[in-house]
N, C-alpha and C positions, 0 to 999 in steps of 0.2 A: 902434284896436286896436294893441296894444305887438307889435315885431316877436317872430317865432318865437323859443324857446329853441333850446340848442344840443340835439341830437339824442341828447345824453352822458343827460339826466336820464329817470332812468327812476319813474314814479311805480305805485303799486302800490293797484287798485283792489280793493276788498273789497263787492263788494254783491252779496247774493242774487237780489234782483228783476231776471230777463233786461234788461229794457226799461230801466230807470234804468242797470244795469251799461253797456248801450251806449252809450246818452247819451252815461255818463260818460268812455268809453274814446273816443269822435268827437270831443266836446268838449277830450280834451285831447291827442288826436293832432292834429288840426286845428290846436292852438297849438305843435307841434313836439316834444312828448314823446312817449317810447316810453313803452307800459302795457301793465303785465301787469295782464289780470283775473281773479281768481277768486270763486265764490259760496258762500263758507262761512270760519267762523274756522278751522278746521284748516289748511284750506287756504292758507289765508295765515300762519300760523305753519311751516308747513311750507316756503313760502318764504323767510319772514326768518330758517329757518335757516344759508341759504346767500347770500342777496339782502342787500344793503342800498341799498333805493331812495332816491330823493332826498324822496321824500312818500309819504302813506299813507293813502289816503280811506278812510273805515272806516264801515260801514256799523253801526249798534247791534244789531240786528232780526237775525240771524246764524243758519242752522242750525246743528246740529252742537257748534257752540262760539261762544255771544253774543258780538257787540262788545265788550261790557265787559273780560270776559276775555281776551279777545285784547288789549286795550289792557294789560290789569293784568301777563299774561304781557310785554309789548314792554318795557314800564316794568322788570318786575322782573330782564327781561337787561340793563337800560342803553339799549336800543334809541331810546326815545323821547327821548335827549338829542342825539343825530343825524339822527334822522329824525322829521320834525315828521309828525302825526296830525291832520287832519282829518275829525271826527265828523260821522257826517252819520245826522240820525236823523228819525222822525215825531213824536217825543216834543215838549211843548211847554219842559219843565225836565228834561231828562235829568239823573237821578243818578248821575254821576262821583266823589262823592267825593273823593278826593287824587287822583286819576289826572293822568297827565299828557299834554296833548293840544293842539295849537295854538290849534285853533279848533272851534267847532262850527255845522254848517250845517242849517237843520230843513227836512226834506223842505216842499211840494216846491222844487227848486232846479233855479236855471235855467243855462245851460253857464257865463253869462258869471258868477255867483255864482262856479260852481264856480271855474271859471279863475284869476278873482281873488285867492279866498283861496289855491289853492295854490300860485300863482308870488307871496304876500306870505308863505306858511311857505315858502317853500324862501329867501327871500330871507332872513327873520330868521334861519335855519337858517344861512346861511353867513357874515352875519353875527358869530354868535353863534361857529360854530369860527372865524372867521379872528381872533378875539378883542379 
């Protein structure tokens, strides 16, 4: 196991399902990030009002306001050119169409999956601005 990040990244969870959502928030406090979680797309548009996290696990399956659109609204502010998007769905070929997203992860996924991909999008992410 790669050491902790610094305690600056904050990653921003999007899942409805209680029990996955905590997984997900243990699994990536345990690796040294701060997480906000919320369980619905509103809710998470409502904070990448003011929030700009380091990563975005995003759940498809969404009340209120689906994944999709939530990704399509992050896309149509610019959002996702900064903040890489980790899709995480039940689906076996999720329909994205042009969206833009880093990766996608199909349920079910286990911490170290998760882990993985988001410290390899926050990595290409920094990459990519430090140009």
């Amino acid at each position: 196991m790669l050491a902790p990040v610094a305690k600056t990244f904050v990653i921003l969870v999007v899942e409805d399902d209680r029990q996955a959502r905590e997984m997900f928030r243990t699994a990536l406090r345990n690796e040294g990030y701060n997480v906000v979680a919320v369980g619905d797309g509103l809710d998470a548009l409502t904070y990448l009002e003011t929030h700009s996290p380091a990563a975005v696990v995003l759940d498809l399956g969404l009340p209120r306001l689906h994944g999709r659109d939530v990704l399509a609204e992050m896309a149509a502010q610019g959002l996702t050119q900064a903040v890489p998007v980790i899709v995480v769905t039940g689906e076996s070929r999720p329909l994205l169409n042009d969206l833009d997203y880093a990766c996608v992860l199909r349920k079910p996924i286990s911490p170290e999956e998760l882990i993985t991909s988001v410290r390899g999008c926050i990595a290409k992410a920094r990459i990519r601005a430090e140009g």
